[in-house]
C-alpha positions in Angstrom: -13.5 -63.7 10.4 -10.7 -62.1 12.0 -10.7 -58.7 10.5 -7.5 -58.1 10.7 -6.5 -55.6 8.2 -3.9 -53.8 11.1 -1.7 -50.7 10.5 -1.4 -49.6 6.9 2.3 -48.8 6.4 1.4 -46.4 3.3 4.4 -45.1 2.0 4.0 -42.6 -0.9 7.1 -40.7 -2.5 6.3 -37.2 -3.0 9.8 -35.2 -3.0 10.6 -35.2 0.7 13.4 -34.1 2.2 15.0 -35.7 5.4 13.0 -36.7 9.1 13.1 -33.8 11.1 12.6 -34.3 15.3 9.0 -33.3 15.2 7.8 -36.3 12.9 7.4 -34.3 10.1 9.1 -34.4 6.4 9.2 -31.5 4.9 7.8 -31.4 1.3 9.0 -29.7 -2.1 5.3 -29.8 -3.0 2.8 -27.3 -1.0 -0.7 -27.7 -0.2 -3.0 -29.1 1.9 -4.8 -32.9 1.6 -7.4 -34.4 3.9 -7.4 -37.9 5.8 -10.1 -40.3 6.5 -10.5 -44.0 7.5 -11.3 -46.4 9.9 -10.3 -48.5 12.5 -11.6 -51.7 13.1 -11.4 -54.9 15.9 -8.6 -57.1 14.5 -10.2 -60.3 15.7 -13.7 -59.6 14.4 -13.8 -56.6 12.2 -16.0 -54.3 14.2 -15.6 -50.9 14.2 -13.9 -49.5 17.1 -15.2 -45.9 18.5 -13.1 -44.0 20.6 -9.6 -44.8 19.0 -7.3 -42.0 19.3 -5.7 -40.8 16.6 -2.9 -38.2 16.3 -0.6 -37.0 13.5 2.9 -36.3 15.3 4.5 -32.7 15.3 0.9 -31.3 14.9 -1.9 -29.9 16.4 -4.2 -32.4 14.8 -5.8 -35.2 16.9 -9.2 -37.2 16.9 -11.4 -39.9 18.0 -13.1 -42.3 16.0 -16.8 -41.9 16.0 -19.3 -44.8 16.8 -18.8 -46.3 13.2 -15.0 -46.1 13.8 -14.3 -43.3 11.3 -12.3 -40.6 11.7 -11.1 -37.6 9.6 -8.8 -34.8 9.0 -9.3 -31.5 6.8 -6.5 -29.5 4.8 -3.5 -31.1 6.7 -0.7 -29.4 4.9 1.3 -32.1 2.9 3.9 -34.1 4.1 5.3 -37.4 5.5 4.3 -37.6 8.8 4.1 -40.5 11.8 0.4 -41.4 12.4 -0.2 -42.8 15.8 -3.3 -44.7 16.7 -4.2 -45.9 20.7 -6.7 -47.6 22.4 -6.6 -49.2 25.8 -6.4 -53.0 26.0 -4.5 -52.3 22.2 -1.6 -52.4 20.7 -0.6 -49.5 19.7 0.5 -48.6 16.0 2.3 -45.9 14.8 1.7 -45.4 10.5 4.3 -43.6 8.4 2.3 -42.1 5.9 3.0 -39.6 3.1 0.2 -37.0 2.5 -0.7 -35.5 -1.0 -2.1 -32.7 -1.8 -6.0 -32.0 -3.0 -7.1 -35.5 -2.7 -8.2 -37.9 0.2 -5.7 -40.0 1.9 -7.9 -43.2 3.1 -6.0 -44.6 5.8 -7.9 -47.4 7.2 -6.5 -49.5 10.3 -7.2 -52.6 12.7 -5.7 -53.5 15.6 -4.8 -56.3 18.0 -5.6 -56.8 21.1 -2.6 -58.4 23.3 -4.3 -61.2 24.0 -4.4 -62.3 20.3 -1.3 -61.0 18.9 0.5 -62.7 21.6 2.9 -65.8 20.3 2.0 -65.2 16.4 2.7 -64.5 13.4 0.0 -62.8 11.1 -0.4 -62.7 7.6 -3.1 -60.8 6.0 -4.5 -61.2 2.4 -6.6 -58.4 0.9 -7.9 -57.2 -2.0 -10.8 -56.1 -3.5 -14.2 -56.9 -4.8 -12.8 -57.2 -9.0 -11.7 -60.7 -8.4 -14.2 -62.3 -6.4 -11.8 -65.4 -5.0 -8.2 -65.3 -4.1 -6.9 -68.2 -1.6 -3.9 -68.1 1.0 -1.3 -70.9 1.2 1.1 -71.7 3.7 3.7 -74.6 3.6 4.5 -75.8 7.2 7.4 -77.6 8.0 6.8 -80.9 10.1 9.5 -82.5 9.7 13.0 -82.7 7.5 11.0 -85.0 5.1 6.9 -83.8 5.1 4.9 -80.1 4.9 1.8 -79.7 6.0 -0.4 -77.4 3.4 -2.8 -75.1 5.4 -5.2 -73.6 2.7 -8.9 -73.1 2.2 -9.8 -77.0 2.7 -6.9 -77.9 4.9 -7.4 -74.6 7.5 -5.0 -76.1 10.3 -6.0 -75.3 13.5 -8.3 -72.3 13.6 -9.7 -72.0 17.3 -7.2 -69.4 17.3 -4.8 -70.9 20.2 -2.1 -72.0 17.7 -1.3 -74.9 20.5 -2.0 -78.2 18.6 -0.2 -79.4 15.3 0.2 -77.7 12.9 0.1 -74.8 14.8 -0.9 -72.7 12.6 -4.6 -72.3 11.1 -6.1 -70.0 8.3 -9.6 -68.2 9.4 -11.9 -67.8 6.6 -12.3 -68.9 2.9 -13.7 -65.6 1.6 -15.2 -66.2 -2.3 -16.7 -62.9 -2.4 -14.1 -60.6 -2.6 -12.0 -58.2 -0.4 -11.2 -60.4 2.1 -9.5 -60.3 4.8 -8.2 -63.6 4.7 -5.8 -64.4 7.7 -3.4 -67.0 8.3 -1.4 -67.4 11.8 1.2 -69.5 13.0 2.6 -69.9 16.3 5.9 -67.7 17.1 7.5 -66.8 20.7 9.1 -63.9 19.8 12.3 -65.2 18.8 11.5 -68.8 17.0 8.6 -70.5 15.2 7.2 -73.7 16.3 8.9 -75.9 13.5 12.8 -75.2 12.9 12.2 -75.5 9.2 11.4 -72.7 6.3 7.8 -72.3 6.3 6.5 -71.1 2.8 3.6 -68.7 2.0 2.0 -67.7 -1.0 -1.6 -66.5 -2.9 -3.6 -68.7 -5.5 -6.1 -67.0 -8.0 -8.9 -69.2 -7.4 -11.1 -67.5 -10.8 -7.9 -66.7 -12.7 -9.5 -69.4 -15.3 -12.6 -67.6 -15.9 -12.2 -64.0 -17.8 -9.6 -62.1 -18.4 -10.8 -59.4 -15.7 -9.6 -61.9 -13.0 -6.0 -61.3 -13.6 -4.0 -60.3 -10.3 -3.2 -57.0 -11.7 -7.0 -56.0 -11.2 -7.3 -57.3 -7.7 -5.1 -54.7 -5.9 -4.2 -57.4 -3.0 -2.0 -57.0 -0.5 -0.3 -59.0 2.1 0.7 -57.6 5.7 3.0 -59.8 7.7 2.4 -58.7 11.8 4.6 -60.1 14.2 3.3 -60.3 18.0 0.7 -57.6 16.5 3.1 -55.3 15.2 3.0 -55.0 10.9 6.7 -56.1 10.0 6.2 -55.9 6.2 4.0 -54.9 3.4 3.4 -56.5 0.1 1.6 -54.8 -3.2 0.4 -57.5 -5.8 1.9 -56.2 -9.5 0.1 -54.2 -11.3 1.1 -56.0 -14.2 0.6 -60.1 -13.2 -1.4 -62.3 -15.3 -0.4 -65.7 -13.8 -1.8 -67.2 -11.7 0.2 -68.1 -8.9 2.1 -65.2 -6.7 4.8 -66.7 -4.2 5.2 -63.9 -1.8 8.0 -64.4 1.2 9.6 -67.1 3.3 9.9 -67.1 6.8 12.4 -69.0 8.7 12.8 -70.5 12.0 13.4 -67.1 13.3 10.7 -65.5 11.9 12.8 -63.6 9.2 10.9 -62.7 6.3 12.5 -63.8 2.8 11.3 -61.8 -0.1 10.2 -63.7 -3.0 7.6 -61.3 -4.7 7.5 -64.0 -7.9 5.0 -65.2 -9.8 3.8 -68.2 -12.1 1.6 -70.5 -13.4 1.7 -73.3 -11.1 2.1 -73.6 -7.1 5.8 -73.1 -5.6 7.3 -76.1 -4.5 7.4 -77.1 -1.6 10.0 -76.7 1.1 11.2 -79.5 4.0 
């Protein structure tokens, strides 16, 4: 399974004032929080040891251990710009707001060039509530037919992206938590297909009990271009349906926003 949960692009509002040249927002709120997490192969979801990890404009850097965990202790709060290295990596650099008196989890996997290179990545998590959400992507053969990749229609999933429809999904995951990881093939400045292609998320067990809703599944989606996260996505906290239509990305791999959702599949786009 390509593990390919990347750089989280946590964002927390907590009173700050503007970015000053030393990466570092200053907060209206004193104290001091701690940070942990872990970073992980993007390909295969092993943990990585010997990951740097630095929070800019501070005294405060680290390597990941052997099980690819890391931590801080009383890191005064703040916004601050998290950067992560590793040779043979690409890089990622986290904007992350820190709060006061709790843990800030800030977990991380990364690419390698080699895989990143000529792709687009979307990532589905979520957690172990709702044992079954599935990713969809419409691609865009032609003017007049779409090709759905899903959980029994995966695409091409060698991982080379090089033979129709170039694009492939890695894993059904039943279970829970995911990562489930769709790709498509992208040069940098064009998809394969000069069409719209379509993504979106099905709740596989929505049917079941009421505990399946979205709401409870905390998913998120992370959209990675040549291995660097472009956009975020949080699931409602509020959703019942069943159905969440997420984004749009066109031929030049701009993401559209659709963040909707409903109780039957989006329609498809040519």
């Amino acid at each position: 399974m390509l593990k390919l949960i990347f750089s989280i692009f946590f964002l927390i509002s907590c009173g700050a004032s503007d970015l000053s040249g030393d990466g570092l927002i200053s907060e209206t709120i004193s104290g001091n929080g701690d940070v942990s997490g872990s970073i992980t192969d993007g390909s295969d979801g092993s943990a990585l040891s010997g990951v740097t990890v630095s929070i800019s404009g501070t005294s405060f850097s680290t390597t990941t251990n052997g099980s690819g965990a890391y931590s801080f202790s009383s890191v005064p709060v703040g916004t601050y710009a998290i950067d992560i290295t590793f040779s043979g990596y690409i890089g990622q650099t986290i904007s992350s707001t820190l709060r006061n008196d709790i843990t800030n989890e800030i977990n991380v996997s990364m690419l390698t060039s080699a895989y990143a290179a000529g792709k687009i990545v979307i990532i589905l998590t979520w957690n172990t509530t709702v044992a079954d959400l599935d990713s969809h992507l419409y691609v865009p053969l032609t003017s007049s037919s779409t090709e759905h990749v899903k959980y029994n229609n995966r695409g091409d999933t060698d991982g080379t992206l090089n033979s129709a429809p170039f694009a492939g999904l890695d894993v059904d995951d039943t279970n829970g938590e995911g990562p489930e990881t769709m790709a498509l093939a992208f040069d940098g400045s064009t998809t394969h297909y000069a069409r719209t292609y379509r993504y979106f998320v099905h709740n596989f067990v929505q049917a079941n009990t009421s505990t399946d809703y979205f709401k409870f599944s905390s998913a998120k989606v992370r959209v990675y271009k040549e291995g660097i996260l472009s956009n975020e996505f949080d699931v409602s906290s509020t959703s019942t349906s069943e159905y969440w239509h997420v984004f749009d990305i066109d031929q030049n791999g701009n993401v559209s926003t659709s963040d909707t959702y409903s109780s039957s599949a989006p329609a498809t786009l040519y």
